[in-house]
C-alpha positions, 0 to 999 in steps of 0.5 A: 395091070403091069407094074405101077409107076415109080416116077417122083416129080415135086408135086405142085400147087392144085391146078385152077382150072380143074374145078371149072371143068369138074362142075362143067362136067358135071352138068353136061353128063347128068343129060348124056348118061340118062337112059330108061332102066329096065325093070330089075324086078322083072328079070332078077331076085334080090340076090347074087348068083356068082360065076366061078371060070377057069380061063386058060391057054397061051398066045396062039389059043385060048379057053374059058371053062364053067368051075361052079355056080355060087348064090349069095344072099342080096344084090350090091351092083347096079340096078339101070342101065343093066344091058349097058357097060360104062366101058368097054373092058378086055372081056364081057359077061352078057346075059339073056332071057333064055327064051327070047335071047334079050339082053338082060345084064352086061358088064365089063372086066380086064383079067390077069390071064389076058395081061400075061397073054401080052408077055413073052411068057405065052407066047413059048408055054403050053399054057397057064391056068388063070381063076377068074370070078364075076358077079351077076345078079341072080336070075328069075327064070332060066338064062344064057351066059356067055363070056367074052375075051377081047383081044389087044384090037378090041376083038373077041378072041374066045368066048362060052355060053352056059344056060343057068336054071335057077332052080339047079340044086348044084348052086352053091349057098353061101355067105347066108350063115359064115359070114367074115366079120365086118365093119361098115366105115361109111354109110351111103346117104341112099344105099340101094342107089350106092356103089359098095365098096369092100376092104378086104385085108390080107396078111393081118393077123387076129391080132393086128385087125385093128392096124388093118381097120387103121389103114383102111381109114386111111385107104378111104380118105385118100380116095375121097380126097380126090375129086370126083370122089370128095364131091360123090363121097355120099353115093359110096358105102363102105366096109373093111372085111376082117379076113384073118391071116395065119401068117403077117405080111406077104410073100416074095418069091425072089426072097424065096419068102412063102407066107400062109395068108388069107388071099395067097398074094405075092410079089414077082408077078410075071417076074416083076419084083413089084407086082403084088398080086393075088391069083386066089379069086375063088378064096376072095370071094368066099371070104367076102362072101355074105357082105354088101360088096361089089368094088374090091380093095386088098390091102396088103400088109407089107412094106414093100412098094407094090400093087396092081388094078383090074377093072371090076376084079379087084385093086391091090395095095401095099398098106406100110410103104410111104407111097401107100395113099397115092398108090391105092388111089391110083390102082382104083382108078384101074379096078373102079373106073377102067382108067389107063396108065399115062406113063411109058417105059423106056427100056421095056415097052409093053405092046398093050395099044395097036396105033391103029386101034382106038383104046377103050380107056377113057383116058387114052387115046391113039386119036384113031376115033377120039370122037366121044371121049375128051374133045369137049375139054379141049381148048379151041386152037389147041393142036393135037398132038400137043406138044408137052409144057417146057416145065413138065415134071420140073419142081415148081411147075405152073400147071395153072398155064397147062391146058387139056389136049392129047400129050405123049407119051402114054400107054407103056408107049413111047409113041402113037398113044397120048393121055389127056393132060400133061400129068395125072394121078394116073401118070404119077405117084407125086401128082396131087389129083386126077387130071380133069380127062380122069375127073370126067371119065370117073364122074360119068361112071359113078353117075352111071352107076348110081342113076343119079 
């Protein structure tokens, strides 16, 4: 996602209200997310096939090329609602039965190569080259896959199928014997119900693994001392992947600072001197490649501010600025649960959010078709638009008297996109909680993913 948020408001008392709304919407979401589960048996082994793609191009055209086909041993995503997505994504991976064309499995993903698409960059290049990884359970029988990009306007803009036999002897076996060491940090109570949660590290040494395992403790007890993961604490299963670097720390290419590490990662993406990323998705996995993961968190050993969050790619995080717990938790909430930024810029705007198109975050909206996505939060009465408190991002602010409604700015954008609440851990470093419009759209999504 574009650069994370740098804003520093005091943060304040935790606002009452959110409780109330939490448990509310809890109940009202165990009915709506209930749908028969298709027989997992039936169509898959209990093992992974990984799609390894190439997706390049520019603004004017795009392409999505097949680089290799990976099996790997157990399958970690879901086991329902396996034709289903919780959320839209920029681009799908669709699955068919070969012989009747039934879809069989679908999810959802954002990538890098799309966010640079939207960059002046792509509009004047011939073209860039972006790796990208997804995770399909394996098929029994021969299948057809096809891989979708979207567009800014929710329409799809590139899109390939490949026929899978599973029997191809070309399918790479890994992860069965050279597994990275691991450790699990958390035990979900019921782990094939559960969603698998991988720590990964990148610049640590062999010799700084145990400040790695340190800050993945803390990683994982800032997540789940938000709700709704404090609450759902026992649906996650939890490792932290020892990935050894060569070199410690990260690179900084505007320090003209290269280090040899595990993932490659480096700040300066798209020119911005605090997006800290990885273009190494292949390398990713094949070190992760064997262990029980699905949702992925790189912690970056580095005390530079910076990270960044993909839907269902991964979450990045520096570990040794004093940011670090808010931010990862924050980038979660892109790479887990497809959350939007709610904060704008005022000197470079970003054009991710036509006003006349409804935005597949669940947290923002242009109120084009808000229909479905936070009106039961909102108070009878409340005006929407809705005007902001008079004490937003002041000190001592009294958030017990703030109410849900659809607040500007948000989405890069001064104007035309609104966020649910007057601030959020998804507007603000500072702010101490998902705001109750977050706390829904996370509950729904666990729930869809744990059946539960």
């Amino acid at each position: 996602m574009p650069p994370i948020n740098t804003r520093h408001p005091t943060p304040n008392t935790q606002h009452p209200l959110l409780g109330r709304v939490f448990l509310f919407s809890l109940l009202l979401l165990t009915a709506s997310l209930t749908s028969p589960a298709q027989d997992f048996n039936r169509y898959f082994e209990d093992a992974t096939l990984r799609l390894d793609y190439t997706f390049a191009g520019n603004a004017q055209r795009q392409t999505i090329a097949l680089d290799e086909l990976c099996r790997m041993p157990r399958w970690y995503g879901k086991h329902s609602h396996l034709a289903e997505v919780p959320v839209e994504g920029n681009g799908q991976v669709i699955v068919r039965d070969h012989h009747t064309q039934e879809v069989i499995y679908r999810n959802s993903f954002s990538t890098l190569f799309q966010e640079w698409l939207s960059y002046d960059e792509a509009k004047t290049s011939g073209g860039k080259a972006f790796e990208n990884v997804f995770l399909i359970p394996y098929p029994k029988d021969t299948a057809d896959v096809t891989v979708e990009l979207r567009n800014s306007r929710r329409e799809v803009m590139a899109a390939m199928t490949h026929t899978v036999s599973p029997h191809d002897i070309l399918i790479r076996h890994t992860g069965e014997r050279a597994v990275t060491p691991y450790e699990t940090l958390q035990q979900a109570a019921d782990t094939a119900r559960c969603i698998h949660i991988a720590y990964i590290a990148e610049g640590y040494t062999e010799a700084e693994m145990p400040t790695f395992l340190a800050d993945c403790r803390t990683a994982m007890e800032a997540l789940f001392a938000h709700e709704p993961f404090r609450s759902l604490r026992q649906r996650f299963n939890v490792i932290a992947v020892k990935a050894p670097s060569a070199e410690s720390g990260t690179s900084e290419p505007g320090q003209g600072i290269w280090k040899n590490t595990a993932l490659g990662s480096h700040f300066d993406t798209f020119y911005s001197d605090r997006y800290l990323t990885t273009l190494h998705l292949r390398r990713l996995h094949d070190w992760l490649a064997g262990t029980p993961y699905e949702h992925i968190i790189v912690l970056v050993n580095t005390e530079k501010y910076g990270g960044g969050g993909i839907l269902n790619s991964y979450n990045l995080s520096m570990t040794h600025h004093p940011a670090f717990k808010p931010v990862v938790v924050h980038e979660f909430g892109h790479s887990f649960a497809g959350l939007g930024d709610e904060y704008a810029y005022d000197q470079e705007p970003i054009d991710m959010y036509p006003t006349d198109v409804e935005p597949w975050e669940p947290n923002l909206t242009t109120l084009t078709h808000f229909h479905g996505k936070w009106e039961n939060l909102i108070s009878k009465g409340t005006p929407l638009p809705t005007p902001q408190p008079a004490d937003l991002d002041r000190p001592h602010a009294r958030r017990d008297r703030w109410k849900v409604g659809a607040y500007e700015p948000a989405g890069y954008t001064q104007h035309g996109v609104y966020r649910g609440f007057p601030d959020c851990r998804m507007r603000t470093n500072t702010h101490p909680e998902f705001c109750p419009v977050c706390r829904q759209a996370i509950t729904r999504l666990i729930q869809f993913y744990t059946g539960q």
